[in-house]
PyMOL Python script that loads the backbone (N, CA, C, O; Angstrom):
from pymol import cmd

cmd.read_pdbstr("""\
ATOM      1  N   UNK A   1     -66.872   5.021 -14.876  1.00  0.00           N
ATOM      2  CA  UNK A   1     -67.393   3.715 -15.215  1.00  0.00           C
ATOM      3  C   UNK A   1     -66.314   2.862 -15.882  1.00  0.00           C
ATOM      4  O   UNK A   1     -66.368   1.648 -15.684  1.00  0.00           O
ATOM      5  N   UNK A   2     -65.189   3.436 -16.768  1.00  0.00           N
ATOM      6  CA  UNK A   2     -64.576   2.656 -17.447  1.00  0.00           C
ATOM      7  C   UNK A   2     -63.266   1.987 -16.473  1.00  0.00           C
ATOM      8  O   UNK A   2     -62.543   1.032 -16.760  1.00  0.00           O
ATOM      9  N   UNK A   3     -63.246   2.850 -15.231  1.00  0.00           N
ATOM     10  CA  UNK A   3     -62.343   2.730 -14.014  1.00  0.00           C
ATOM     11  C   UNK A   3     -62.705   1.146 -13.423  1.00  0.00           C
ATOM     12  O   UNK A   3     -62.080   0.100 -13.249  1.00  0.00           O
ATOM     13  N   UNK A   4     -64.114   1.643 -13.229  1.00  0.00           N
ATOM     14  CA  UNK A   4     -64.801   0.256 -12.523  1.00  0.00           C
ATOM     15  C   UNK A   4     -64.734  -1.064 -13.373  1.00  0.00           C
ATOM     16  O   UNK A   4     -64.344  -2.131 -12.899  1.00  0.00           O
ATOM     17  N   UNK A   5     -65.194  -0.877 -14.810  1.00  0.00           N
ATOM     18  CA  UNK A   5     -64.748  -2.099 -15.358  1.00  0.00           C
ATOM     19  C   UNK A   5     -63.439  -2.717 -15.622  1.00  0.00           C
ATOM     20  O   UNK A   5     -63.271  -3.928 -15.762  1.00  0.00           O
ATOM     21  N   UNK A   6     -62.379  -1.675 -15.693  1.00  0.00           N
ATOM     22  CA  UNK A   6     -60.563  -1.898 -16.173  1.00  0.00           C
ATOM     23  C   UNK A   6     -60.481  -2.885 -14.381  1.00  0.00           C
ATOM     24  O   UNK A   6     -60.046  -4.031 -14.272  1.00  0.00           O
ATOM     25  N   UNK A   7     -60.973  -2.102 -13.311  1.00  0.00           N
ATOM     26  CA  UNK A   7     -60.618  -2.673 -11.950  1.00  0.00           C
ATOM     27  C   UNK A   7     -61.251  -4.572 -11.485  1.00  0.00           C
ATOM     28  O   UNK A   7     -60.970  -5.491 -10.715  1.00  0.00           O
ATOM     29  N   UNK A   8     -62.146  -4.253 -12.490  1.00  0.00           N
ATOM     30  CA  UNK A   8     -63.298  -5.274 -12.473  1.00  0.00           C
ATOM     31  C   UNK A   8     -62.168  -6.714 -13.008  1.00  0.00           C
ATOM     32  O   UNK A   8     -61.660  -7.511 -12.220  1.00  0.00           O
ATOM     33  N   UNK A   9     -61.999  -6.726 -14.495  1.00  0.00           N
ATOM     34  CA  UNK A   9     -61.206  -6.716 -15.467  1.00  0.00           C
ATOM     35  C   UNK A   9     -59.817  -7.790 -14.972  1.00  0.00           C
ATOM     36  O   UNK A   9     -59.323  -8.808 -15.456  1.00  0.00           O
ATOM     37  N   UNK A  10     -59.536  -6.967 -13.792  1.00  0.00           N
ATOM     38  CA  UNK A  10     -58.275  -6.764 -13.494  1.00  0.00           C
ATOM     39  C   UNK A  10     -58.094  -7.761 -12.443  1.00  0.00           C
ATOM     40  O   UNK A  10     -57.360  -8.728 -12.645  1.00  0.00           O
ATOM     41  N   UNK A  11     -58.597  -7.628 -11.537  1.00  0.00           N
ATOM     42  CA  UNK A  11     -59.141  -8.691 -10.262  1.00  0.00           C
ATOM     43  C   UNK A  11     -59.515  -9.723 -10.739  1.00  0.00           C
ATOM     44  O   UNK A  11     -58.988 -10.750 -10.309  1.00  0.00           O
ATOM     45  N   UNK A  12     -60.969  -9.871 -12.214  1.00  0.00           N
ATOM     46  CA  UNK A  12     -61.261 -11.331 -12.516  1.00  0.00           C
ATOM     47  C   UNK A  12     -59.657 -12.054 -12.859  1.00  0.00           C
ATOM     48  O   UNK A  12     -59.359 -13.113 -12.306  1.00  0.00           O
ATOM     49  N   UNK A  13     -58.977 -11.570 -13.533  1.00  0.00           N
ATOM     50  CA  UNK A  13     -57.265 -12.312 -14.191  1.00  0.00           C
ATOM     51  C   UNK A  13     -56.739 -12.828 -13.036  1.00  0.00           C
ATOM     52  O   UNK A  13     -56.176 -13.914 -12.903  1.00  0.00           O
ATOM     53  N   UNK A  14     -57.032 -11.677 -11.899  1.00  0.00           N
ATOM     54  CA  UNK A  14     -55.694 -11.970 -10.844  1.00  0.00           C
ATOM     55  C   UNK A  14     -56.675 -13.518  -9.797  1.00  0.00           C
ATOM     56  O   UNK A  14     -56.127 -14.336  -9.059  1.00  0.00           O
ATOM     57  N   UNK A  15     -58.150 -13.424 -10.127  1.00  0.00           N
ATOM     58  CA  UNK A  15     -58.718 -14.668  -9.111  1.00  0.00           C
ATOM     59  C   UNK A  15     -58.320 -15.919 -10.111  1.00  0.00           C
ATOM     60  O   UNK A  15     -57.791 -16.899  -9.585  1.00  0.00           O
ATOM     61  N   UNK A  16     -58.545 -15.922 -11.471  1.00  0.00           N
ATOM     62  CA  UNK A  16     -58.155 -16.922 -12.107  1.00  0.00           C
ATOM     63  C   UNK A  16     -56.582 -17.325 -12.044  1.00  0.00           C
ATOM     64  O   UNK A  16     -56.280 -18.518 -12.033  1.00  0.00           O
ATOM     65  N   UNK A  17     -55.773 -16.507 -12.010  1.00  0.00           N
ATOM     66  CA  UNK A  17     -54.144 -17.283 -11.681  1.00  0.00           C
ATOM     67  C   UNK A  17     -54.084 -17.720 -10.069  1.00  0.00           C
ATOM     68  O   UNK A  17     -52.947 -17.932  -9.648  1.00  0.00           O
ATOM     69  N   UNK A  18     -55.148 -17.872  -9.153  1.00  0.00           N
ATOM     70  CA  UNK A  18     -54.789 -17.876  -7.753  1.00  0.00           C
ATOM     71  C   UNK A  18     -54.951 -19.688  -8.352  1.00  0.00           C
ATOM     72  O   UNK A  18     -55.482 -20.404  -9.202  1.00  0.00           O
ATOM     73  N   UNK A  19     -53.843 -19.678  -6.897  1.00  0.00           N
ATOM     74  CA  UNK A  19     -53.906 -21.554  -6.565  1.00  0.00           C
ATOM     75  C   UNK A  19     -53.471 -21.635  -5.109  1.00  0.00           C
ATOM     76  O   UNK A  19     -52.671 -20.968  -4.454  1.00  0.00           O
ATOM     77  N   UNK A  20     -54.012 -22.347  -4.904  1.00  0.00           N
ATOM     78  CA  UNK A  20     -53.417 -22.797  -3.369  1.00  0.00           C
ATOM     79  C   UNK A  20     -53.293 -24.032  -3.454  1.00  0.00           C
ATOM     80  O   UNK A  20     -53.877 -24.945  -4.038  1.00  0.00           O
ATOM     81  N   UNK A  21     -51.959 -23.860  -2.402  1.00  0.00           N
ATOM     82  CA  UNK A  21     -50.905 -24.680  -2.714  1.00  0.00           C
ATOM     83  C   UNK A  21     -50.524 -24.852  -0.890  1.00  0.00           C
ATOM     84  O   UNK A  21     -50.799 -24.071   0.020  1.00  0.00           O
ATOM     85  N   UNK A  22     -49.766 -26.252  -0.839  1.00  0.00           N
ATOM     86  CA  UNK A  22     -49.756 -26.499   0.194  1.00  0.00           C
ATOM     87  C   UNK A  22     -47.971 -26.794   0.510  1.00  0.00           C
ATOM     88  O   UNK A  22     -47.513 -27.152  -0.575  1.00  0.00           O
ATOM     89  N   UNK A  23     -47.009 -26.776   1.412  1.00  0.00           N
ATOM     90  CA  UNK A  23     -45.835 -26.694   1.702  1.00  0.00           C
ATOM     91  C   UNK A  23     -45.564 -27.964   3.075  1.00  0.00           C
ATOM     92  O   UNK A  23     -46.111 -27.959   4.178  1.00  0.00           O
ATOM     93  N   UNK A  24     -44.861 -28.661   2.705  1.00  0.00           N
ATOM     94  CA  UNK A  24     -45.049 -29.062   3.950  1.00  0.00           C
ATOM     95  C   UNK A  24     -43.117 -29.406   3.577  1.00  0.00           C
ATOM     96  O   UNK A  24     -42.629 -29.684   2.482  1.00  0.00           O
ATOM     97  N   UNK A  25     -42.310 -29.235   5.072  1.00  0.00           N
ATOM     98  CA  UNK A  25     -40.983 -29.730   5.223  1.00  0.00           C
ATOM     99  C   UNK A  25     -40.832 -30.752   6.503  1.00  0.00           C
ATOM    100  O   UNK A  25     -41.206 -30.611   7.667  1.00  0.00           O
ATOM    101  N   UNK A  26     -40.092 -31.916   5.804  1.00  0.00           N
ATOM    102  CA  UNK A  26     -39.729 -32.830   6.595  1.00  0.00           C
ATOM    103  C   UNK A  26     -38.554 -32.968   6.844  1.00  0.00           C
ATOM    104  O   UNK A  26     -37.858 -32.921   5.829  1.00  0.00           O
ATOM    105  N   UNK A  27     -37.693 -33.213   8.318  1.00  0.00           N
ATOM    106  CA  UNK A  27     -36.836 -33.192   8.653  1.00  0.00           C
ATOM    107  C   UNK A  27     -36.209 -34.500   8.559  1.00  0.00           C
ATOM    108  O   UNK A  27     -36.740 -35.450   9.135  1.00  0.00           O
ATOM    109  N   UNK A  28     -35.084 -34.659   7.863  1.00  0.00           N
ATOM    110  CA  UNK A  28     -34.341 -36.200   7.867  1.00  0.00           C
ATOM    111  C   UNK A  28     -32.663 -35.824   8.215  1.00  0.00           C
ATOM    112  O   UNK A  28     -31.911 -34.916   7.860  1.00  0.00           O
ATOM    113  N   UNK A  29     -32.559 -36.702   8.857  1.00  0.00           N
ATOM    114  CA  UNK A  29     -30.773 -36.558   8.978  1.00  0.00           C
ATOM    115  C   UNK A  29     -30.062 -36.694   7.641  1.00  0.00           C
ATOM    116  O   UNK A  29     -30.593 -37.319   6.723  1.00  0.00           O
ATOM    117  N   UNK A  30     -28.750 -36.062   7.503  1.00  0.00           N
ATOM    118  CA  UNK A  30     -28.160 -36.110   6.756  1.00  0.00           C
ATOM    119  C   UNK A  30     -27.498 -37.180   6.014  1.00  0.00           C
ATOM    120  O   UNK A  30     -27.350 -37.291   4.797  1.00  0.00           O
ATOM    121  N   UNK A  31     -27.152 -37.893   6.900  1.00  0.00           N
ATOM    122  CA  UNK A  31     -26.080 -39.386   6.458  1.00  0.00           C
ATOM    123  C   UNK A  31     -27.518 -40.522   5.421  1.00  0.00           C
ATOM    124  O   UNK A  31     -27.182 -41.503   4.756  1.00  0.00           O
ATOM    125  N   UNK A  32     -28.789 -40.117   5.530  1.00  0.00           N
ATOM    126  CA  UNK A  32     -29.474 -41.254   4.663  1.00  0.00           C
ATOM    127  C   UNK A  32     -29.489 -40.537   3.323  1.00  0.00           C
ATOM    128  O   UNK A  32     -29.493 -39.306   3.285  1.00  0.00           O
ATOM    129  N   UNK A  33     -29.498 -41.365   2.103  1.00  0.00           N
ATOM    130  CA  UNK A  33     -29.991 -40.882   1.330  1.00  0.00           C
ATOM    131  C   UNK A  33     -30.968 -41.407   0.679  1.00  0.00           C
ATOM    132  O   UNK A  33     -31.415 -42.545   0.825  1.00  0.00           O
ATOM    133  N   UNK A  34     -31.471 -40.242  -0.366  1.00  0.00           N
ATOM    134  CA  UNK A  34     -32.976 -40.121  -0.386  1.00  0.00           C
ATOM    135  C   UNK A  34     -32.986 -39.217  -1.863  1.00  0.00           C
ATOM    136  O   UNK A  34     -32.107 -38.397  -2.129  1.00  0.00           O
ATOM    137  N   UNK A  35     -33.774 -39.429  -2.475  1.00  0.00           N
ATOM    138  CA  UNK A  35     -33.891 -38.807  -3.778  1.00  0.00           C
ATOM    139  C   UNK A  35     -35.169 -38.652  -3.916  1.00  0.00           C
ATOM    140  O   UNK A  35     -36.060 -39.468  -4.149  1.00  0.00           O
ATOM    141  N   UNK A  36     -35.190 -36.836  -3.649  1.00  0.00           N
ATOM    142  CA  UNK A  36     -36.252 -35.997  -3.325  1.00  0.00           C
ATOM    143  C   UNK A  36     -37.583 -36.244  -3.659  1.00  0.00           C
ATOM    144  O   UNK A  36     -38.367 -36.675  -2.813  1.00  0.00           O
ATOM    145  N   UNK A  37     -37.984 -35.967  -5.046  1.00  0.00           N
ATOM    146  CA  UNK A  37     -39.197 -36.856  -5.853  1.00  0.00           C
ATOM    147  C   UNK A  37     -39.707 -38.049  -5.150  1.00  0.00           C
ATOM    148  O   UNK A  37     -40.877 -37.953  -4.778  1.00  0.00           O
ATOM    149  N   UNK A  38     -38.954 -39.400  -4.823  1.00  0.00           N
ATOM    150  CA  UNK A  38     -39.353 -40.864  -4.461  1.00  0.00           C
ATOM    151  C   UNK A  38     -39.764 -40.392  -2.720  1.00  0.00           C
ATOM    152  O   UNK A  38     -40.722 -40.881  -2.121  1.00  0.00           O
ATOM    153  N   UNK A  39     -39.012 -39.575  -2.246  1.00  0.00           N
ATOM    154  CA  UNK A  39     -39.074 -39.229  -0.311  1.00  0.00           C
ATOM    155  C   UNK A  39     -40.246 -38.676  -0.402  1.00  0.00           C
ATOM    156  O   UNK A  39     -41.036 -39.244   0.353  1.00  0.00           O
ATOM    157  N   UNK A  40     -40.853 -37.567  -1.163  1.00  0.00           N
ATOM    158  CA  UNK A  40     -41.973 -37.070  -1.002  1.00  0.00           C
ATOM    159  C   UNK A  40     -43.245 -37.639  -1.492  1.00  0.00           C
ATOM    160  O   UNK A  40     -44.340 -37.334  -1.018  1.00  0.00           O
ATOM    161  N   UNK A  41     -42.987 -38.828  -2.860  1.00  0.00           N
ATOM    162  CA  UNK A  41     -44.067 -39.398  -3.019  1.00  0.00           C
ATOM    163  C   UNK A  41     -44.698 -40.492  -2.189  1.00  0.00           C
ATOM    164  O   UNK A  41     -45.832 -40.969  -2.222  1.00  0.00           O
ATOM    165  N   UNK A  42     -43.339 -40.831  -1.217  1.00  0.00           N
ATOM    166  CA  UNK A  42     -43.685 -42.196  -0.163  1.00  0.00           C
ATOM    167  C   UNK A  42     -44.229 -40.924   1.071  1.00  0.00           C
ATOM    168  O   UNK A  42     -45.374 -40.987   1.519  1.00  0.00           O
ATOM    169  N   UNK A  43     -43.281 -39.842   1.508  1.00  0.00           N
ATOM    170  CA  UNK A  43     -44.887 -39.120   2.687  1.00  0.00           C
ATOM    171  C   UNK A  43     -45.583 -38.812   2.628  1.00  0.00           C
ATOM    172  O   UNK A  43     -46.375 -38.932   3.562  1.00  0.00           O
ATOM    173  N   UNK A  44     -45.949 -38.075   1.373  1.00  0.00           N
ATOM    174  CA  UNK A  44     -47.391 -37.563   0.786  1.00  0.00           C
ATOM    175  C   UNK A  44     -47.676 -37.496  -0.627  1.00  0.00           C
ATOM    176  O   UNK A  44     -47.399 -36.662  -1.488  1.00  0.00           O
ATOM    177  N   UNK A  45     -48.433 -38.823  -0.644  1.00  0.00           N
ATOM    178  CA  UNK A  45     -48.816 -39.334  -2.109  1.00  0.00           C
ATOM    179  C   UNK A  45     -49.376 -38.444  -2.831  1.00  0.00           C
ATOM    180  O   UNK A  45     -50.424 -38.012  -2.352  1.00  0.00           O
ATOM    181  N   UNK A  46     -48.863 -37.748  -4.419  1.00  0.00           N
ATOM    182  CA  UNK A  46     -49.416 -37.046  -5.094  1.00  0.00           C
ATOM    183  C   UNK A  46     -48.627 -35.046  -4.394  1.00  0.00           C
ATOM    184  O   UNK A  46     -49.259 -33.991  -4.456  1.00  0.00           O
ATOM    185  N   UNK A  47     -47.590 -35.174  -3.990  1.00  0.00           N
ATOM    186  CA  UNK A  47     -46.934 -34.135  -3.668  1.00  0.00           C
ATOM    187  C   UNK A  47     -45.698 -34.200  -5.013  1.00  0.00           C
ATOM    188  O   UNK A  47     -45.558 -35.235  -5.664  1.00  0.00           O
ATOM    189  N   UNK A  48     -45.197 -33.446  -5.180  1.00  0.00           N
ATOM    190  CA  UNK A  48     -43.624 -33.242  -6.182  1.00  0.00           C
ATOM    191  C   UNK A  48     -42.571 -32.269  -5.043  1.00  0.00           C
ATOM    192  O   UNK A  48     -42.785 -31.299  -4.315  1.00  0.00           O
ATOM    193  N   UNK A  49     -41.460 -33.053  -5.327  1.00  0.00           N
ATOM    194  CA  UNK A  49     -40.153 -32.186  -4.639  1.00  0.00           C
ATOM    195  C   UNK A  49     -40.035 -30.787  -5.205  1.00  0.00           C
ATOM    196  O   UNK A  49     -39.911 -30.467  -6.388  1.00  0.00           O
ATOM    197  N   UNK A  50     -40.114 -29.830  -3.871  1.00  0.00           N
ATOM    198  CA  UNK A  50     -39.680 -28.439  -3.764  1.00  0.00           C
ATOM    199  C   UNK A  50     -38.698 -27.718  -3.202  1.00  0.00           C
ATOM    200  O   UNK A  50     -38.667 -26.520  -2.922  1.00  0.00           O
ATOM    201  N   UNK A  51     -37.363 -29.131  -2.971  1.00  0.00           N
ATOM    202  CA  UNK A  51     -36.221 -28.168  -2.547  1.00  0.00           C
ATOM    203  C   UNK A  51     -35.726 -28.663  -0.940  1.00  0.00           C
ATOM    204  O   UNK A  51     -36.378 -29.112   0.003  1.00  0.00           O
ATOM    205  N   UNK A  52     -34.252 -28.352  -1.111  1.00  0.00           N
ATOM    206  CA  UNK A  52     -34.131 -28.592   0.378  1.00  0.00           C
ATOM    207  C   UNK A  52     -33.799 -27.526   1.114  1.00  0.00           C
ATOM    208  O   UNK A  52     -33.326 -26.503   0.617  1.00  0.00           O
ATOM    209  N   UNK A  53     -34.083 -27.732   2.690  1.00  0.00           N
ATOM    210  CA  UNK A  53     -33.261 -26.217   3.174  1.00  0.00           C
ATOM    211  C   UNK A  53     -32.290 -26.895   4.408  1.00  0.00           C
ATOM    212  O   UNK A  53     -32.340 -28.020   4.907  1.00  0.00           O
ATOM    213  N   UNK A  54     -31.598 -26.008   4.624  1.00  0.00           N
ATOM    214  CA  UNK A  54     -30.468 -26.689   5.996  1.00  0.00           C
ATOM    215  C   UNK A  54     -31.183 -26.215   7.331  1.00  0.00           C
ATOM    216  O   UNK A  54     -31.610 -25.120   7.697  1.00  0.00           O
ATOM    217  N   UNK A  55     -31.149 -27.329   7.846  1.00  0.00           N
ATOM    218  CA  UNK A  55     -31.208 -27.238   9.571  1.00  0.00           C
ATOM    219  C   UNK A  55     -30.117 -27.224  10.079  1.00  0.00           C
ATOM    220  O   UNK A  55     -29.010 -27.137   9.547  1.00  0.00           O
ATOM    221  N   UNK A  56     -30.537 -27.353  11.630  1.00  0.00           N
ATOM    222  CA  UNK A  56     -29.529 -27.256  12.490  1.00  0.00           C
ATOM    223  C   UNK A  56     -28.561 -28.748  12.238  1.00  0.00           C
ATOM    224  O   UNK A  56     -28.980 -29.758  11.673  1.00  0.00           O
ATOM    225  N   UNK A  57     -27.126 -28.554  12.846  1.00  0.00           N
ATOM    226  CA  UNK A  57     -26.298 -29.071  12.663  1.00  0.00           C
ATOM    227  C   UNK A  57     -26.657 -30.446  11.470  1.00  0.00           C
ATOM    228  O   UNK A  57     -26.583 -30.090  10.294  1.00  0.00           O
ATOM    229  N   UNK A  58     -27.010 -31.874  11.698  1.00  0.00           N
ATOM    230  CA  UNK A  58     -26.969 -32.127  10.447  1.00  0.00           C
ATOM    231  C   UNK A  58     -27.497 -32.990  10.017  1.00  0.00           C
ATOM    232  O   UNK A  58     -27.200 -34.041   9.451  1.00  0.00           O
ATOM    233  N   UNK A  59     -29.061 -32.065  10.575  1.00  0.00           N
ATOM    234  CA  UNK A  59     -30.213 -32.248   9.835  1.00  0.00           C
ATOM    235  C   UNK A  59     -30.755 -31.101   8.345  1.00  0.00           C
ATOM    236  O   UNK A  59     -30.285 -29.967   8.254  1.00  0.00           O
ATOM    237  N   UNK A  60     -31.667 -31.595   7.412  1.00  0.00           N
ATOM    238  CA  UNK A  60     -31.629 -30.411   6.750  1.00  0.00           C
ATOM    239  C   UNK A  60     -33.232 -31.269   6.795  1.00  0.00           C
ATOM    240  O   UNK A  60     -33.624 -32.280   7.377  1.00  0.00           O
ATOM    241  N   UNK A  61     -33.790 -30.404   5.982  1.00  0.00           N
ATOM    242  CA  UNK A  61     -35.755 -30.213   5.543  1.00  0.00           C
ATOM    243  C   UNK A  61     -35.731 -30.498   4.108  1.00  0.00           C
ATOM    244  O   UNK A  61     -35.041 -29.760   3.405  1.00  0.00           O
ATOM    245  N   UNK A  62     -36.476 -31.599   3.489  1.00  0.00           N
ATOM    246  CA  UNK A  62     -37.239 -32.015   2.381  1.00  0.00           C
ATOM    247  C   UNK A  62     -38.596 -30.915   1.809  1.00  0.00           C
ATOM    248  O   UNK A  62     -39.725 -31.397   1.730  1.00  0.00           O
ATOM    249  N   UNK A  63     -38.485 -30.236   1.638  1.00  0.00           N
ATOM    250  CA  UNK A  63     -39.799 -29.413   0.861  1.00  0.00           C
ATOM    251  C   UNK A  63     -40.654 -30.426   0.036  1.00  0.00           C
ATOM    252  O   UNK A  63     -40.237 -30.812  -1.056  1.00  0.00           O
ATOM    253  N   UNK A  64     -41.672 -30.800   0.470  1.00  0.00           N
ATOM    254  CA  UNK A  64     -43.007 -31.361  -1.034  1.00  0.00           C
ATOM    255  C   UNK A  64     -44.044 -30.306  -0.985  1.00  0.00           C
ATOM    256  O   UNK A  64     -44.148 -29.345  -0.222  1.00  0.00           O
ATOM    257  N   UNK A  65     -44.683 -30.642  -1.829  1.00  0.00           N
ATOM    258  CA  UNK A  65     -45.910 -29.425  -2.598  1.00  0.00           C
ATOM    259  C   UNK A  65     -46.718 -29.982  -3.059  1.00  0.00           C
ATOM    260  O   UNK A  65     -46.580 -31.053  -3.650  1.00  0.00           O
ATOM    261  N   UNK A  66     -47.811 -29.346  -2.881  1.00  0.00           N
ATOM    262  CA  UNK A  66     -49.275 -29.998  -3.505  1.00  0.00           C
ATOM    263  C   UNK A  66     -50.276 -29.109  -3.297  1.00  0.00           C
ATOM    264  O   UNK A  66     -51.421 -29.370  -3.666  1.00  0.00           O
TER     265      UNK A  66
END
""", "prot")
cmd.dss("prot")
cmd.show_as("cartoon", "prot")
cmd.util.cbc("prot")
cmd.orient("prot")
């Protein structure tokens, strides 16, 4: 019984830290610039900058989050 409640216990903590969260990357050429925060609040209002990653030759991906 004390198994079942520690397991019980244990799972309620881990449903309360869950969030879902959404990712979305946009592709922009390289030569514009753009300052991450302002690019993601003009494509998706109420997102915050999460980073860039490199694409092919020389394009790279805007990360926002929400």
């Amino acid at each position: 019984m004390k198994k079942f409640v520690a397991f019980g216990a244990l799972f309620f903590g881990m449903m309360l830290n869950a969030s879902a969260t959404e990712t979305r990357y946009y592709q922009v050429y390289s030569s514009e610039t753009l300052g991450g925060q302002a690019y993601c609040s003009a494509v998706w209002p109420g997102s915050t900058y999460f980073g860039v990653r490199q694409g092919m030759g020389a394009y790279f991906y805007i990360a926002c989050q929400k």
